[in-house]
N, C-alpha and C positions, 0 to 999 in steps of 0.2 A: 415710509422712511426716505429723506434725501438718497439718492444715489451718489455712492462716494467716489472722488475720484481719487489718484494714485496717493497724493497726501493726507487726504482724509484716511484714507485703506492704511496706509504705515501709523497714523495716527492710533486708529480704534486700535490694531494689533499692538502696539505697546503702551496702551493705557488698558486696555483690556487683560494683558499678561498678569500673571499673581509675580508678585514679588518681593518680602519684607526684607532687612540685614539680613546679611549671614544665610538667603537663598534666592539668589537672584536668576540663577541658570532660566528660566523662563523667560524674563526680560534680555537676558543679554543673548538666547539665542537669537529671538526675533531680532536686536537690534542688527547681529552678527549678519542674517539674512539681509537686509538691508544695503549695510552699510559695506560688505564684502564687493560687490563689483567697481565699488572707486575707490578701492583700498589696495596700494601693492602687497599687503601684508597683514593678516589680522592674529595679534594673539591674545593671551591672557597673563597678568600676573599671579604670582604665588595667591592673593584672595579671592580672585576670580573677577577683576577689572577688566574690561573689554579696550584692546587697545588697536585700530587702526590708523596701519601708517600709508602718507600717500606721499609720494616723491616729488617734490618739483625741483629744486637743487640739490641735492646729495650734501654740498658743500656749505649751505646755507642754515641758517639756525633754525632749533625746532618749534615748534608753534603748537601745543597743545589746546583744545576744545574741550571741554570733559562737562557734561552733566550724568548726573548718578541713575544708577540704574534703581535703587531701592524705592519703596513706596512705603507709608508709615502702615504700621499693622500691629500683629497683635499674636502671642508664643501659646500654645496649650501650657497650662503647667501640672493643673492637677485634676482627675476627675472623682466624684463625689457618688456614694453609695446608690442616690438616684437615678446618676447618667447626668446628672449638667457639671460643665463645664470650668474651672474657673481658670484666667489666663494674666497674663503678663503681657503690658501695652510696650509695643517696641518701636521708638520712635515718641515723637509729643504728640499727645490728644488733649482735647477740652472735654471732658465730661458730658457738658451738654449735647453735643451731637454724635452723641453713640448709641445712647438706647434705642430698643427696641430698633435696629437697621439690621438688618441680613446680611453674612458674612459667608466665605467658605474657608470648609478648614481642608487642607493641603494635606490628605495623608498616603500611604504606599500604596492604600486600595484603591485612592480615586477619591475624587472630591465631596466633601461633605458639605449640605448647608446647616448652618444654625442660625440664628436671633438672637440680639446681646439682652438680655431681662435684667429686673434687676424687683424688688420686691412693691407690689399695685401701691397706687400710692392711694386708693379706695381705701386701706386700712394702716394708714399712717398719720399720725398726730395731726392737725394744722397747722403748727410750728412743724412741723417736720416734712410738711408738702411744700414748705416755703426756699427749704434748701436744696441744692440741687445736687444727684447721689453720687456720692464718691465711686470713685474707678474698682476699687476693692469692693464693693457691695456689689458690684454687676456678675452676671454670667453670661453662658453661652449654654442656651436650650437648643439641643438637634434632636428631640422629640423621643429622645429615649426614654428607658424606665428603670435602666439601673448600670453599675459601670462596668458589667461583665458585655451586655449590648454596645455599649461604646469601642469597647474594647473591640467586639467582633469583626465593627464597621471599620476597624481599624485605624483611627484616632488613637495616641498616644501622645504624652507631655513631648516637648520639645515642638511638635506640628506647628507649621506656621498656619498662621488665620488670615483671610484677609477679606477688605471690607468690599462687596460687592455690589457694582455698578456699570451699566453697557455704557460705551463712547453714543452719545447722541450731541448731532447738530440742532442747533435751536432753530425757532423759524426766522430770528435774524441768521443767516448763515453762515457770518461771522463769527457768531460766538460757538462758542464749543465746550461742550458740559461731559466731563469724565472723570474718574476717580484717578490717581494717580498719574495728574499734571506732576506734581511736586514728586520726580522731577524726571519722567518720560519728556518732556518737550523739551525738555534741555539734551536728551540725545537724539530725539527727532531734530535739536537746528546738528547736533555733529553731524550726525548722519547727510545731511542737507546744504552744511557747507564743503563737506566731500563729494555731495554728489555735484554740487556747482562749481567745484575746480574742476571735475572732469576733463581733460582737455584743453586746461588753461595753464596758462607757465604761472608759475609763482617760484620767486628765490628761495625759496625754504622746503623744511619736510613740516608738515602737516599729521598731527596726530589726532585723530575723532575718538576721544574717550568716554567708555560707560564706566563710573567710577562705584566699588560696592558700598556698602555700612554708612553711608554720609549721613543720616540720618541719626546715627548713634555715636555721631565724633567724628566725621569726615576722613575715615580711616582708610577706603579704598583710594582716595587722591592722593594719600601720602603715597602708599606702597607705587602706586603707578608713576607718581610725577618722579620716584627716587629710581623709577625702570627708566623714564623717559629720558628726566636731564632737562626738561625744557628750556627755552632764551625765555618764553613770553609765555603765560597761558590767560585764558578767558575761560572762569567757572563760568558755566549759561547754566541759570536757574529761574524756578518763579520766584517775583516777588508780590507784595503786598499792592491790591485794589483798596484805594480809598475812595473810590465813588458809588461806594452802599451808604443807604439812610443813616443820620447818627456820627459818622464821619469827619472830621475837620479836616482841613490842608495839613493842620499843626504834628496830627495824629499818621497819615499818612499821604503822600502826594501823588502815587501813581495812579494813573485814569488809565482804563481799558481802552485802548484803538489809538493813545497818544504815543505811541511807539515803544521799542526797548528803553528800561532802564537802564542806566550808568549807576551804578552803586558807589557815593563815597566812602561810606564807612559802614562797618555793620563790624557788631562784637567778635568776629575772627579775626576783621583785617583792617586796613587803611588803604582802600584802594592806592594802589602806584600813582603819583602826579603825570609823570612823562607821560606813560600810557594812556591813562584816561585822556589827556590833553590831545592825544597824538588820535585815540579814534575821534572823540567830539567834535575836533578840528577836520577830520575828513567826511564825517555826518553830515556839519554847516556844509562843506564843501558841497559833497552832493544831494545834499536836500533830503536826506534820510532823518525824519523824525525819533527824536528821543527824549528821555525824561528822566532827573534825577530823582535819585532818592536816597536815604539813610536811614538806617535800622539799627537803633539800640541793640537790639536784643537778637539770637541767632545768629547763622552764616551759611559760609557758603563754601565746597570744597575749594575754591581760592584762598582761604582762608588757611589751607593743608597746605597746600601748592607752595604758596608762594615762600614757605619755611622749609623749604626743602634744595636738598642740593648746596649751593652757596647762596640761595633767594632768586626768587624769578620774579619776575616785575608781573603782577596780574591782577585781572579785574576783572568782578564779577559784572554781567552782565543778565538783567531777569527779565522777565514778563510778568506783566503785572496779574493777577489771578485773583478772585474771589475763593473764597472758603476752603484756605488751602486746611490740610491736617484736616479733612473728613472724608466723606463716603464720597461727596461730589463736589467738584470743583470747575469753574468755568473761568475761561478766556480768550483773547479775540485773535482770530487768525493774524490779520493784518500783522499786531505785533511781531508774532511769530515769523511770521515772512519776511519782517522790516530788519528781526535781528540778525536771521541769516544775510541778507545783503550785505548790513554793515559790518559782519566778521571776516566775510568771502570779500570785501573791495577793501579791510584793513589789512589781510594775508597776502592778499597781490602788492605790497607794497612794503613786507616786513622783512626786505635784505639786511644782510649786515650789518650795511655802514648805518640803516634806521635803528637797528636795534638797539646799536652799539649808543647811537645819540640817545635814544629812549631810557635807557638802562641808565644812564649817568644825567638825566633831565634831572 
């Protein structure tokens, strides 16, 4: 295995964390680890949003970071006189990349594995191998034999599940293959543009946010950005890789290694004009590669943000990802690093009187 260094190491530790809606303490303590030495301040909100603040003008407006801390997964609901499983998807899945994948289920005894099954398709019609199984036909087998064994191992409805997969670097070592991008590397760039003010003046306060439930309605951005107050924020998430087989431009534009996206539009929001003009225009400036994109369909906790308060001017900002919403997901360092630079060199520069012009652009 590559030996990792300090990034790689915070990497694996917060994609490796369990963490679905509604129970994140996992994820948000690593991130809290983390991100506590270049934070004057770290709390939570009433849902359990992770909010670190770092000071560089007192008097200057706030600048909010926030990618979410959940990861898509899956709820115990009911168990069956056998011992298998059946569960509640929480978050978006595609059917197809569920079966048969190894999960752990989160319970007070300690973690359990199971195998999502679903009925051989060895004795199913040939019209009926043609379609592919609905979510309700699936289980979760942890090799029991009946639900009083479940019970013992201490599984019960409500447990969160989640889908299991180690952080590995590929032999390009660029890319980076983990289960829960979507959206750990949106708190690995907070975390990482707090760690790279360190030391540096910037007119503003600075907030690195782990936001909870975004995955089920972007509900920890609302509560935190109505703690915060923001002037400006930037949701950082992943976005959509259109450079797999099959693919059009038409269908999707973001290429792996071609930088962060700038998002215009996506079914939450409408990106801000001022603001996206104001980082693009200092990207050109320093030669910081980036790449647009627009998404029908989803969002992004920018999408809570920026409806909160009296409106804050915000823009999502993503990485582009393969196969997001499954067990395993890949993406290329470089962006990752590109989009920390251009948040940390737009924060050195977001005084007042910018804001002020940005806000009314």
């Amino acid at each position: 295995m590559t030996k990792l260094d300090g990034t790689l190491q915070m990497l694996k530790d917060l994609t490796d964390a369990k963490g679905i809606p509604g129970n994140e303490r996992e994820p948000r303590e690593v991130m809290k680890q983390y991100i506590t030495p270049f934070a004057d301040e770290v709390t939570t909100d009433g849902l359990g949003s992770l909010i670190a603040k770092k000071v560089g003008n007192a008097d200057g407006p706030k600048i909010m970071v926030a990618g979410h801390l959940d990861e898509v997964g899956f709820m115990v609901t009911q168990i069956d006189d056998k011992g298998f499983i059946r569960f509640q998807t929480v978050g978006g899945w595609w059917s197809q990349v569920m079966l048969a994948q190894r999960v752990t289920i989160v319970t007070r005894k300690g973690d359990v594995t199971g195998v999502i099954g679903s009925k051989p398709p060895h004795i199913l019609s040939p019209e009926a191998r043609k379609k592919p199984v609905e979510i309700k036909d699936m289980f979760i087998d942890i090799g029991a034999s009946s639900r009083e064994e479940v019970v013992e191992w201490g599984v019960k409805p409500g447990d969160m599940v989640v889908p299991y997969f180690e952080f590995t670097v590929m032999n390009n070592e660029k890319m980076l293959l983990a289960k829960a991008w979507d959206n750990r590397i949106g708190c690995a760039i907070a975390i990482d543009v707090l760690r790279q003010l360190k030391g540096e003046n910037h007119p503003n306060v600075v907030y690195g946010v782990g936001t909870v439930q975004e995955e089920v309605g972007l509900r920890g951005a609302r509560t935190s950005a109505q703690t915060i107050e923001p002037d400006i924020a930037f949701g950082v998430d992943v976005g959509i890789a259109g450079d797999t087989p099959g693919v059009s431009d038409k269908e999707a534009q973001g290429k792996m290694g071609d930088g962060p996206q700038i998002i215009l539009y996506d079914a939450s929001m409408v990106s801000h004009k001022g603001l996206r003009d104001f980082v693009t225009d200092l990207a050109d400036e320093l030669n910081i590669p980036y790449q647009y994109d627009a998404i029908a369909g989803g969002g992004t906790d920018s999408g809570a943000i920026h409806l909160t308060h009296k409106g804050v001017p915000a823009l999502s900002i993503t990485i582009a990802t393969r196969y997001i919403h499954s067990h395993a997901a890949m993406l290329h360092r470089d962006d990752y690093e590109n989009a920390v630079k251009l948040i940390v060199e737009v924060i050195k520069r977001l005084d007042r009187e910018t804001v002020n012009q940005i806000t009314f652009d």
